[in-house]
BAFI-3210 file (N, C-alpha, C; in Angstrom, 3 decimals, decimal comma, padded with zeros to 6 digits):
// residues 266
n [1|2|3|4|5|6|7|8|9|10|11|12|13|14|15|16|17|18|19|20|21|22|23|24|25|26|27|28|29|30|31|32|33|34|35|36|37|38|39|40|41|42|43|44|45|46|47|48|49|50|51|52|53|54|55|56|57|58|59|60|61|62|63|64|65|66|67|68|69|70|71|72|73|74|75|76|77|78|79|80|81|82|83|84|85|86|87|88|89|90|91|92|93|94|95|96|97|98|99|100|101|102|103|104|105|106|107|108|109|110|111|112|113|114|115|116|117|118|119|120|121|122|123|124|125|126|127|128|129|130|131|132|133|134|135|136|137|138|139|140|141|142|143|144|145|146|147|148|149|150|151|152|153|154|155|156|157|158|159|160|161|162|163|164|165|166|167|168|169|170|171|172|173|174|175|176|177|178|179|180|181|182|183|184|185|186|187|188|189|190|191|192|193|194|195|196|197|198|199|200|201|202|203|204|205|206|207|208|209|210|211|212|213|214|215|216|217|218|219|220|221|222|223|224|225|226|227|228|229|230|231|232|233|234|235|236|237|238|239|240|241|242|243|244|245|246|247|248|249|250|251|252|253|254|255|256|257|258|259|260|261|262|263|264|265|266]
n.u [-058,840|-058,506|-061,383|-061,972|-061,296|-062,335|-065,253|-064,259|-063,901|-066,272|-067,609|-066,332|-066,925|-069,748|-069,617|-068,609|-069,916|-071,919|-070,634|-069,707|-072,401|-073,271|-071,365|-072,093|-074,156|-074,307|-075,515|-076,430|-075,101|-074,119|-071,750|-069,362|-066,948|-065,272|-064,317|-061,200|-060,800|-061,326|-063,029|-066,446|-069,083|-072,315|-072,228|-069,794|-070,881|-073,136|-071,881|-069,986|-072,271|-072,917|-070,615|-070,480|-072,605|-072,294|-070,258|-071,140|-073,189|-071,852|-069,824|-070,907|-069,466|-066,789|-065,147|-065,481|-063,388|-064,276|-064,596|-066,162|-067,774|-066,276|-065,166|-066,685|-067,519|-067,346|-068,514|-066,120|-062,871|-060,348|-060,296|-060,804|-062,053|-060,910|-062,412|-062,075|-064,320|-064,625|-061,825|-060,208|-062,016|-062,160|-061,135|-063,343|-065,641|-064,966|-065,225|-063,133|-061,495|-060,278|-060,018|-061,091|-062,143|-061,116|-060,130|-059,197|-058,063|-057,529|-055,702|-055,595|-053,682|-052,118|-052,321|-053,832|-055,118|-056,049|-057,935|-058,403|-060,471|-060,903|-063,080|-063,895|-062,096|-062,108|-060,584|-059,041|-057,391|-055,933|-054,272|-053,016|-052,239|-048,303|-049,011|-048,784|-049,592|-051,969|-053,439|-056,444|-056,654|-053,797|-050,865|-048,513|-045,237|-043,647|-041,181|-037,775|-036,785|-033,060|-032,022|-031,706|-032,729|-034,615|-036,735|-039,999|-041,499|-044,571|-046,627|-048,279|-049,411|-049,675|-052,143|-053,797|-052,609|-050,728|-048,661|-046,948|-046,238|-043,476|-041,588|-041,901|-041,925|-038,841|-037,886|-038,765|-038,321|-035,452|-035,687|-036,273|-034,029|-032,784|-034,826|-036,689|-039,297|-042,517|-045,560|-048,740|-051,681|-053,794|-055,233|-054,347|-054,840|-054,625|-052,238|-050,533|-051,004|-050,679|-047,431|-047,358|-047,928|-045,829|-046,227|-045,531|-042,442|-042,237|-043,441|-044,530|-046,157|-046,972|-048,090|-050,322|-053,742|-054,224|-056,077|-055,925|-053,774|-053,658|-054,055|-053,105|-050,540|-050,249|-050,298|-048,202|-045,729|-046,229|-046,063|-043,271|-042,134|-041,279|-042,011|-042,012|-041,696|-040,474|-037,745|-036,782|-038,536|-041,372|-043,176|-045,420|-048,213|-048,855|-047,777|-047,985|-046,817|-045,265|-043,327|-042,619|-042,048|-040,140|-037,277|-034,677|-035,177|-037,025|-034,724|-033,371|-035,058|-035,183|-032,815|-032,069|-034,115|-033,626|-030,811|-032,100|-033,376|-031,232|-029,976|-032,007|-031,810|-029,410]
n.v [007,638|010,277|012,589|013,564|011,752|009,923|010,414|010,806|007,744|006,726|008,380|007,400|004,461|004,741|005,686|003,576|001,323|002,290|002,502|-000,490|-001,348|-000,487|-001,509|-004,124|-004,072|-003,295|-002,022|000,687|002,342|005,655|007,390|010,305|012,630|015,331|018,277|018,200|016,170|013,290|010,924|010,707|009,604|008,839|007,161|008,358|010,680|010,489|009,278|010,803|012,470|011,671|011,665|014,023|014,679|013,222|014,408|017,133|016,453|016,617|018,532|021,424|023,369|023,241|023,792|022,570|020,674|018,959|016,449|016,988|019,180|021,098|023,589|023,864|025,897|026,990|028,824|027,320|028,638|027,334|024,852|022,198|019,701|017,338|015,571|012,552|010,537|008,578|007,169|006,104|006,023|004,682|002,438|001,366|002,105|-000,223|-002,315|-003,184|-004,182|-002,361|000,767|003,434|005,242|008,197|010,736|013,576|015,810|019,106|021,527|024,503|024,299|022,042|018,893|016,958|014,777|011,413|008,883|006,444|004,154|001,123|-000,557|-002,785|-004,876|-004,581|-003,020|-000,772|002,344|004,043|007,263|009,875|012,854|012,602|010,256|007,506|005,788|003,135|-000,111|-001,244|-001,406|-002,342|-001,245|000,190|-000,374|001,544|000,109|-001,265|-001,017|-002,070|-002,867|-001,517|-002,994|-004,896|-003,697|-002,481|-000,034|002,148|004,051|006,729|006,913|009,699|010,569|012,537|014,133|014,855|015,972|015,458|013,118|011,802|012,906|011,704|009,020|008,353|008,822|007,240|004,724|005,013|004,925|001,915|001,021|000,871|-000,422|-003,025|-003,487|-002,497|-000,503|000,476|000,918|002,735|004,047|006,516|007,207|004,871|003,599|004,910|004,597|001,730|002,236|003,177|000,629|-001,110|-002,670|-001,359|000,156|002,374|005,416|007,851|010,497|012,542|015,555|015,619|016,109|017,287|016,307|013,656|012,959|013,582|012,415|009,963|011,244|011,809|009,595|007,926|009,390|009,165|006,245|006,346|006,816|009,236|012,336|013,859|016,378|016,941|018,105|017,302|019,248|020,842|021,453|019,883|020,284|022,116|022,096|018,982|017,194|014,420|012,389|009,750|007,532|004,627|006,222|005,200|004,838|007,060|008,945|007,672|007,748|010,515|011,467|010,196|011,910|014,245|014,423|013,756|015,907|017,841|017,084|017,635|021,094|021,094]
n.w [082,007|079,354|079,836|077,004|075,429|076,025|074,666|071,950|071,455|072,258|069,546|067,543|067,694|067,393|064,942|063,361|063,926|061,691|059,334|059,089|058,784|056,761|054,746|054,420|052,670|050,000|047,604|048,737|048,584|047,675|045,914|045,193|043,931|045,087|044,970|045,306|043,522|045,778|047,034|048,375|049,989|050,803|053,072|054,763|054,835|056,387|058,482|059,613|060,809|063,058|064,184|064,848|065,918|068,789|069,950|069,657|072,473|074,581|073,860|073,681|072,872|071,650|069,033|065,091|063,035|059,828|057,240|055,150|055,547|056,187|058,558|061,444|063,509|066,842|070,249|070,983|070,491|071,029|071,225|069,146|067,376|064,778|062,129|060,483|059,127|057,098|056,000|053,801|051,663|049,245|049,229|051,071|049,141|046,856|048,700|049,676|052,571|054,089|055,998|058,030|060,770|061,968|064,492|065,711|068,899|069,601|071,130|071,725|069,586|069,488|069,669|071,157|072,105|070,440|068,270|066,280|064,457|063,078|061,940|060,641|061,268|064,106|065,597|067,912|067,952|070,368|072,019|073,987|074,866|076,087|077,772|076,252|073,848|072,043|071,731|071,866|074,466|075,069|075,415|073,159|071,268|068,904|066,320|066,303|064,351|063,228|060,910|057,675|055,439|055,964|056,776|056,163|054,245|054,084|051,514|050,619|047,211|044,964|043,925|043,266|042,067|039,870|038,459|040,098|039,789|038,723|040,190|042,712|041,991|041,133|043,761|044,807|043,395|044,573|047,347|047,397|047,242|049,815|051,556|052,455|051,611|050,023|050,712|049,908|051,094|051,019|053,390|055,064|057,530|058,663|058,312|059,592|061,922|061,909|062,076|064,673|065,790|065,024|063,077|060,770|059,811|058,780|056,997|054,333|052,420|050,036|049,617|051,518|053,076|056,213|057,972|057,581|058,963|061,569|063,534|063,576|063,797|066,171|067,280|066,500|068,017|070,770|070,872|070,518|067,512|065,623|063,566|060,892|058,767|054,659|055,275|057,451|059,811|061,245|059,413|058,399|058,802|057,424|054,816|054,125|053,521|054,857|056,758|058,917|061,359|062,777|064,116|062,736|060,404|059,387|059,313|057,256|055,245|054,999|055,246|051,644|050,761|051,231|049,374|046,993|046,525|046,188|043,796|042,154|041,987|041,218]
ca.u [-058,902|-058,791|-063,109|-062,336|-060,762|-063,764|-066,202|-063,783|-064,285|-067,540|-067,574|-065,419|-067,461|-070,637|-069,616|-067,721|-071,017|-072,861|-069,851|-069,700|-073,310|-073,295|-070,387|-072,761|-075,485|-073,046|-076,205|-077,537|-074,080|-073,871|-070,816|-069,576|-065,802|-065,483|-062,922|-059,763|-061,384|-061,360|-064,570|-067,172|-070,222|-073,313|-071,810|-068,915|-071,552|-073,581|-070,624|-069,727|-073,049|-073,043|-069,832|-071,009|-073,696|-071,802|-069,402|-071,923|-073,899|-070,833|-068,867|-072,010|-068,982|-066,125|-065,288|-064,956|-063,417|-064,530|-063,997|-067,214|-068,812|-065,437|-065,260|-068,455|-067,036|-068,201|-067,776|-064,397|-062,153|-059,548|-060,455|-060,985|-062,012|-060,910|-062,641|-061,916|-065,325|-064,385|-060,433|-059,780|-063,163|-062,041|-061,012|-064,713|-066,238|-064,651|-065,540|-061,624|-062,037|-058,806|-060,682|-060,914|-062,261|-060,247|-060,891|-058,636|-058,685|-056,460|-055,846|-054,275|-053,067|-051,251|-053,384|-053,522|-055,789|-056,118|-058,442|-058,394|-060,770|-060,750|-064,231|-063,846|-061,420|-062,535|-058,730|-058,861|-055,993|-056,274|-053,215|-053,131|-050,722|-047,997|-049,614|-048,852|-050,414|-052,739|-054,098|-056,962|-056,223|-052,780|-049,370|-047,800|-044,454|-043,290|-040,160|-036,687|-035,395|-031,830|-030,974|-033,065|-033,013|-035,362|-037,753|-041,135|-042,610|-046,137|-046,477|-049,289|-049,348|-049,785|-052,417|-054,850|-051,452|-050,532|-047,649|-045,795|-045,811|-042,258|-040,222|-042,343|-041,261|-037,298|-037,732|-039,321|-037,160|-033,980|-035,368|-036,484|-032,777|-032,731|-035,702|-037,274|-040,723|-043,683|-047,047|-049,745|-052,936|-055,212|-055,593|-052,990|-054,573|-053,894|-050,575|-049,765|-051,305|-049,585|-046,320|-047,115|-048,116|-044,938|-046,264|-045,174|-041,106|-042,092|-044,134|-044,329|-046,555|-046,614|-049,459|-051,780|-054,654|-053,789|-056,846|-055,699|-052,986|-053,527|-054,784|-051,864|-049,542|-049,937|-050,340|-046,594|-044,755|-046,719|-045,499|-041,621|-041,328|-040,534|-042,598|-041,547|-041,513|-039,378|-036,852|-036,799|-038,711|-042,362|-043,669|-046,263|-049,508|-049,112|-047,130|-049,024|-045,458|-044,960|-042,502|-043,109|-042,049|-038,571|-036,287|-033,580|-036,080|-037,091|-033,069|-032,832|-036,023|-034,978|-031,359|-032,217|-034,952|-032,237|-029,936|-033,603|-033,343|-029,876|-030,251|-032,949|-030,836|-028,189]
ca.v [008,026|011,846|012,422|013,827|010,713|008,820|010,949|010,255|006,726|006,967|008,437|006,125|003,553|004,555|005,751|002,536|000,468|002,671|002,224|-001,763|-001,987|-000,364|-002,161|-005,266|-003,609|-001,843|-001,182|001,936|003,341|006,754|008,533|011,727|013,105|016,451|019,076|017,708|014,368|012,902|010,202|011,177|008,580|008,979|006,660|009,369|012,101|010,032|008,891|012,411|013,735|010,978|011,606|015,415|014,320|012,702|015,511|018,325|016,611|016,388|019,892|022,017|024,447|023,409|023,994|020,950|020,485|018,379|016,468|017,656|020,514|022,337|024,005|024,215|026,891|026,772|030,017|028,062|028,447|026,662|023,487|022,203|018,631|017,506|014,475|012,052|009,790|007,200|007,646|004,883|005,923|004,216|000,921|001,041|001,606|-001,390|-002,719|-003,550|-004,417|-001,827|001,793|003,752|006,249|009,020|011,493|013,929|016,904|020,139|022,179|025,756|024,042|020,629|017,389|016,153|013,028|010,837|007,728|005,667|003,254|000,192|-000,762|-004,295|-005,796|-004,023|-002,505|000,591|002,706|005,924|008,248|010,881|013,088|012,523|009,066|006,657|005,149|001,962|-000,843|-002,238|-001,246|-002,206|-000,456|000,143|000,675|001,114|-001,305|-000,564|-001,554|-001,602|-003,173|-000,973|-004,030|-005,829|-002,297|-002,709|001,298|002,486|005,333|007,494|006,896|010,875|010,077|012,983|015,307|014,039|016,835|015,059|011,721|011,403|012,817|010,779|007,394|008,768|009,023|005,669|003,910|005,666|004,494|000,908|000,111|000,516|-000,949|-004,449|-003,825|-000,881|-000,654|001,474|000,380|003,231|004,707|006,824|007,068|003,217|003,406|005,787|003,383|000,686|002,485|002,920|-000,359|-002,357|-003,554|-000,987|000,576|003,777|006,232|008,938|010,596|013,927|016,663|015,414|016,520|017,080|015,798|012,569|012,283|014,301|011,432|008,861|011,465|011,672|007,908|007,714|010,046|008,663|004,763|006,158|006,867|010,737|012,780|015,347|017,051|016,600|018,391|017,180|020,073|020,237|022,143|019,223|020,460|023,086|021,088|018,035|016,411|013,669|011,297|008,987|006,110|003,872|006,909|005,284|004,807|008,624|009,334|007,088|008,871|011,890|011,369|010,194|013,217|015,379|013,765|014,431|017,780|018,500|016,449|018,699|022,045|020,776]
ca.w [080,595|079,313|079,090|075,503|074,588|076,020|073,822|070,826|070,902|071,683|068,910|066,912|067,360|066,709|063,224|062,774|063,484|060,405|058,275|058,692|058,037|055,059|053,937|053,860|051,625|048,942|046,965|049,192|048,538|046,747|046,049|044,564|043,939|045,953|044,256|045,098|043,170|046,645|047,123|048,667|049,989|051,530|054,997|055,092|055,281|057,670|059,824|059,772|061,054|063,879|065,036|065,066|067,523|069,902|070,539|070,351|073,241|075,366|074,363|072,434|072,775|070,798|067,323|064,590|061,666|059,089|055,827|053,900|055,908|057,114|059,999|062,395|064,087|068,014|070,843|071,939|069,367|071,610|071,143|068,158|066,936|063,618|062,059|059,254|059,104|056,618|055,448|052,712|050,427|047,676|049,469|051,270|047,777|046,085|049,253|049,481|053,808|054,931|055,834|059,062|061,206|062,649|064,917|066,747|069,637|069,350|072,261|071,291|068,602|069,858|069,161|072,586|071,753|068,987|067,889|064,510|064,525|062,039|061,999|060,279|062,508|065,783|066,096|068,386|068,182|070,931|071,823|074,662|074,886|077,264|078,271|075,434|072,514|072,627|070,512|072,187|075,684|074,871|075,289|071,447|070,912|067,423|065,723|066,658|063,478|062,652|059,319|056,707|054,279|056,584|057,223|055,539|054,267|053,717|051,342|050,066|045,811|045,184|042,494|042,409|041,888|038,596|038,124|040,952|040,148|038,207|041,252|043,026|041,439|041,205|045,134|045,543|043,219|045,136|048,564|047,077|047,191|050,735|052,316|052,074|050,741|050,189|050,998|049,503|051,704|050,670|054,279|055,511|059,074|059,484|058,201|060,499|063,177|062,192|062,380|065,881|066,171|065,083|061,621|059,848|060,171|058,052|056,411|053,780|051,864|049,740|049,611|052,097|054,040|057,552|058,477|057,313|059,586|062,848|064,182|063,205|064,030|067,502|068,090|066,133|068,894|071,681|070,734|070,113|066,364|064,669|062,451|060,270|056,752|054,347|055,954|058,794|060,205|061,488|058,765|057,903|058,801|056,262|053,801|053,615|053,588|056,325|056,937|060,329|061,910|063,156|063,660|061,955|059,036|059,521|059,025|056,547|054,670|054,952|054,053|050,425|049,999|050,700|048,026|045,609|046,728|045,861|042,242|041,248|042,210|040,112]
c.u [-059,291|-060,868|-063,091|-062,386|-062,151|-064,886|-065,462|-064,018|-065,413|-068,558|-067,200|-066,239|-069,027|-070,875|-068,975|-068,816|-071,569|-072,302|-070,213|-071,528|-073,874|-072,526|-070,751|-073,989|-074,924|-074,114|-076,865|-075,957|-073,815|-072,620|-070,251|-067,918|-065,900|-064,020|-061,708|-059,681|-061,092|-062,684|-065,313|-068,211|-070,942|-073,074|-070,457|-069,841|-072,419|-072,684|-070,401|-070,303|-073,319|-072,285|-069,776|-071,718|-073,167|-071,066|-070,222|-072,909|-073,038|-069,849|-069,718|-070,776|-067,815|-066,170|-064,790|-064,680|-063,770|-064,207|-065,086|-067,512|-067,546|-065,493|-066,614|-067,096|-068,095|-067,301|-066,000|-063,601|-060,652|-058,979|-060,620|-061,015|-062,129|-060,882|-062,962|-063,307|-064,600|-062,763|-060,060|-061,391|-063,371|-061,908|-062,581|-065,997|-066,394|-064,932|-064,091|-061,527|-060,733|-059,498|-060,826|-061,562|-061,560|-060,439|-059,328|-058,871|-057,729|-056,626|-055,139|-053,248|-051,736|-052,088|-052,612|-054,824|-056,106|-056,719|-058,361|-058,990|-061,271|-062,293|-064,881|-063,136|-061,727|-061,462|-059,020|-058,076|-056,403|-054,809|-053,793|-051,954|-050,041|-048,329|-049,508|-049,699|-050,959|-053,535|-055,188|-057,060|-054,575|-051,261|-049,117|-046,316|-044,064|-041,771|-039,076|-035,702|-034,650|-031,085|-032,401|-033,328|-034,158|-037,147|-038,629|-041,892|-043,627|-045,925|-047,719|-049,397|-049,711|-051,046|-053,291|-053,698|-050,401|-048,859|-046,551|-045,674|-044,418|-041,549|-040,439|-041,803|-039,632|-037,303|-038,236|-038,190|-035,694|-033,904|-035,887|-035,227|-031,993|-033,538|-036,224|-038,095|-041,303|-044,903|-047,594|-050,815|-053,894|-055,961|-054,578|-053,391|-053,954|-053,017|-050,169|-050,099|-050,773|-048,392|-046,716|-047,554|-047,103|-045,124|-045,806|-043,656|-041,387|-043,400|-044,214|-045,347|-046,674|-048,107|-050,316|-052,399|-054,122|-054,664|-056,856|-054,373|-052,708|-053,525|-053,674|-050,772|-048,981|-049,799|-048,439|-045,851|-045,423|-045,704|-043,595|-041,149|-041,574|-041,866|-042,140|-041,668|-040,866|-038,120|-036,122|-037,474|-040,448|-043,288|-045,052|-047,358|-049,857|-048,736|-047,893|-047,638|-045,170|-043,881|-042,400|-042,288|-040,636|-037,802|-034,995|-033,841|-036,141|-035,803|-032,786|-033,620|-036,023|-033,443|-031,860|-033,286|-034,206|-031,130|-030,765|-033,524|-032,442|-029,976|-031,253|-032,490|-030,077|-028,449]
c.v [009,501|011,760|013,100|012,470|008,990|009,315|010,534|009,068|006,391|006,789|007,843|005,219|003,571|005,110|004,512|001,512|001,020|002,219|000,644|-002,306|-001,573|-001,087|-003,342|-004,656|-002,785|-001,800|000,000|002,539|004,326|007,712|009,115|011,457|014,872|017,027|019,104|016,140|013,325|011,799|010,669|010,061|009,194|008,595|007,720|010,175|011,707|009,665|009,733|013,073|012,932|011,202|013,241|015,589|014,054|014,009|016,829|018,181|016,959|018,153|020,484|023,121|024,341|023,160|022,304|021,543|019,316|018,328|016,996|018,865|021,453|022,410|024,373|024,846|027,307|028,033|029,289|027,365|027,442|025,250|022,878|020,614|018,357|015,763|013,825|010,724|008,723|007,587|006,434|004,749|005,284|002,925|000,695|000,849|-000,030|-002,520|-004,147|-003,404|-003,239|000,274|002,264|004,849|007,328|010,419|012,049|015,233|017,782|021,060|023,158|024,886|023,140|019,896|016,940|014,737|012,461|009,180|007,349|004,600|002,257|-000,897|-002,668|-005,095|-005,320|-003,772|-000,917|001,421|003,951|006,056|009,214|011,420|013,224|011,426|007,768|006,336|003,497|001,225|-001,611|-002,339|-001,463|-001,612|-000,273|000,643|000,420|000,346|-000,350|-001,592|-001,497|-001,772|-002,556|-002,108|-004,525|-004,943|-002,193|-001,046|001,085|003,399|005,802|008,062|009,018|011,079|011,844|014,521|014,635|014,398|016,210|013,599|011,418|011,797|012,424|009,570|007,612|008,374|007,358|004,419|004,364|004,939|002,814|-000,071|-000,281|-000,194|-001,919|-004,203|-002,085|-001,318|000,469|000,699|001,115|003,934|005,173|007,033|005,483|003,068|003,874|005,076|002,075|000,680|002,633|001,447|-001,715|-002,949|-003,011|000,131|002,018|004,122|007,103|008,983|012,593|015,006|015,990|016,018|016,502|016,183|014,070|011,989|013,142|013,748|010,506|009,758|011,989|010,266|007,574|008,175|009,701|007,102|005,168|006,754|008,735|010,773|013,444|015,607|016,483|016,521|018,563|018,005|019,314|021,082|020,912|019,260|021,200|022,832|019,886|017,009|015,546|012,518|010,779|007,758|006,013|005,472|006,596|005,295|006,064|009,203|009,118|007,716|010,086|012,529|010,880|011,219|014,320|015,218|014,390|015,529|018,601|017,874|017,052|019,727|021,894|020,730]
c.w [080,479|079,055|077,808|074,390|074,693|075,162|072,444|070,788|071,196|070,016|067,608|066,450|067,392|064,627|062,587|062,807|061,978|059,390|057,859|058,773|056,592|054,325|053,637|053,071|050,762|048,167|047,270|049,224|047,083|046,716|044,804|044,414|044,520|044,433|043,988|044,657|044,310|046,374|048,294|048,861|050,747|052,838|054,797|055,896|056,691|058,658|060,545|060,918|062,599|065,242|065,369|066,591|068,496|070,512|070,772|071,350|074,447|075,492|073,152|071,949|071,967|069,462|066,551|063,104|060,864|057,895|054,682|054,505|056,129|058,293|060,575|063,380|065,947|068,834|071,338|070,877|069,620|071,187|069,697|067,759|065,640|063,206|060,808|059,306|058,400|055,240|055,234|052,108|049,871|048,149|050,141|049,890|047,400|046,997|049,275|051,403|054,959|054,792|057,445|059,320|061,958|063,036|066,149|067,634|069,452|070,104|072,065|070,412|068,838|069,861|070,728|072,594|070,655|069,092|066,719|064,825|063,276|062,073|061,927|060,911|064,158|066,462|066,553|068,619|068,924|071,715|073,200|074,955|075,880|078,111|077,223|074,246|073,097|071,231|071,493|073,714|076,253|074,617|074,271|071,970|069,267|067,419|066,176|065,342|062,839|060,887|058,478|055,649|054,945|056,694|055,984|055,515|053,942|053,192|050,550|048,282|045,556|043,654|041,750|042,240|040,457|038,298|039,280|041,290|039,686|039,504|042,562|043,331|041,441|042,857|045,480|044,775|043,737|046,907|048,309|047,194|048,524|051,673|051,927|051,207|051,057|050,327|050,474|049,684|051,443|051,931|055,107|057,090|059,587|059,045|059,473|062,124|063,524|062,497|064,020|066,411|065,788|063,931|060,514|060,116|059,898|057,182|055,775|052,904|051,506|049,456|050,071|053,247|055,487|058,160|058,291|058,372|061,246|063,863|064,705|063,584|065,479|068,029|067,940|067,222|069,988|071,665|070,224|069,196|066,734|063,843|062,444|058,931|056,346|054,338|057,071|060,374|060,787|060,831|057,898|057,712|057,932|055,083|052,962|053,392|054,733|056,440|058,252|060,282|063,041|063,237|063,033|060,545|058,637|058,576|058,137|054,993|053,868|054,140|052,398|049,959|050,079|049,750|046,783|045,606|046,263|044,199|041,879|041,353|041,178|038,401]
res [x|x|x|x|x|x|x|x|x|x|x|x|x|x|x|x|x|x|x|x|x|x|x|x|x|x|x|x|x|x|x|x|x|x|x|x|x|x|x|x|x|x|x|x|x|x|x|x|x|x|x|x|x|x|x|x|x|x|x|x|x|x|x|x|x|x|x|x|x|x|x|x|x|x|x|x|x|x|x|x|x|x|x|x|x|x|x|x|x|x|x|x|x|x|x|x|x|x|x|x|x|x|x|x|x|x|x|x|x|x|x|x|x|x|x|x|x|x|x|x|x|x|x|x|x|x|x|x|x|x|x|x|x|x|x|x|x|x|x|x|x|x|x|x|x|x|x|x|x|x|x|x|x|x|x|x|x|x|x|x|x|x|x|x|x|x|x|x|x|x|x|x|x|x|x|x|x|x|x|x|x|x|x|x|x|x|x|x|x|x|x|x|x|x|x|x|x|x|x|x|x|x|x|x|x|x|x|x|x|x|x|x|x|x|x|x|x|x|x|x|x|x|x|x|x|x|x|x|x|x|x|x|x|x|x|x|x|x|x|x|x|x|x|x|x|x|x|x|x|x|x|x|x|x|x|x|x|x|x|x|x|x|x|x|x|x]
***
């Protein structure tokens, strides 16, 4: 095992114990909305500061990013660990049981390891790059599937972007006519985990955090599937635009957002 990827779940799972014992005492839970009306809790910030610890006993020297503090900026700028404590807020709130930890490494700027850990079911998803994806100690590969009627998406509701929900819904009712079903689970790292894990064909979601999927988007190209923008490109980290999974899904994705693309032109 890479020893970053053993400090990541480490890590993983001691913020995933704090999480699931708060999640049985939902009265010592305090939370906030941050600027991009994101949620915000008190076990985020503690998860956070846990999974801080672990890695600064192990590498005092590389840099981290984070979802509340930013960047802790360390002498090796190289490296760089970027970590989502508790990604599905709002489903841990409501104390809705689908929420995750996610935690990845960035080496000159390629994510060469990746964990997501699911705290409530004890589902470990870790990634290395060039070595596969894994559920559990388990191989992953993602779905190889052909008839899009049958192909089950996940997609990221775009809620706290108000101005882009109508071409939004145009785009969802346009690919609704090709694909079985949708999902909106409320944690886009475990979408992006499940697409490498076979439960889920596809993925998309529009203006999001990288840090929400840095994680999920190495496990995806590890287990088989595609990521990319909207344009098929790999302009995502700066975009916030992702589309993942099945590459015929991907294709299939991508072909009707280029159709959206050309119908707004017009």
């Amino acid at each position: 095992m890479h020893p970053m990827l053993t400090i990541a779940v480490r890590a993983a799972r001691k913020a995933g114990n704090l999480i699931t014992k708060n999640y049985e005492i939902p009265d010592a839970l305090e939370a906030t909305q941050n600027l991009m009306h994101h949620f915000v809790t008190n076990v985020d910030r503690d998860a956070e500061h846990l999974i801080i610890g672990v890695i600064r006993k192990s590498y005092p020297q590389h840099t981290i990013l984070t979802k509340a503090r930013g960047e802790l900026a360390g002498k090796d700028q190289e490296i760089q660990w970027v970590i989502d404590p508790l990604n599905g807020s709002s489903n841990f709130i409501k104390r809705f049981p689908h929420f995750s930890t996610s935690i990845a490494v960035r080496i000159k700027g390629r994510t060469t390891v990746a964990v997501i850990y699911d705290p409530i079911r004890n589902e470990l998803f870790t990634a290395t790059r060039g070595q596969g994806a894994q559920l559990n100690g388990y191989r992953l590969r993602g779905t190889h599937a052909k008839d899009l009627d049958r192909a089950i998406v996940a997609s990221g509701v775009p809620l706290k972007y108000k101005q882009q929900s109508t071409p939004y819904s145009k785009l969802i009712s346009k690919l609704f006519t090709q694909f079985a079903d949708f999902r909106r689970t409320g944690s886009s790292s475990l979408d992006l985990a499940y697409v490498a894990a076979g439960r889920l064909d596809g993925f998309l979601k529009i203006s999001s955090n990288s840090l929400y999927f840095l994680a999920g988007e190495l496990l995806v190209r590890e287990s088989g599937g595609l990521v990319t923008d909207f344009v098929g490109g790999h302009n995502y980290f700066s975009s916030g635009n992702i589309v993942a999974g099945n590459p015929r899904v991907v294709k299939a994705i991508l072909s009707t957002l280029r159709a959206a693309l050309n119908e707004k032109k017009n």
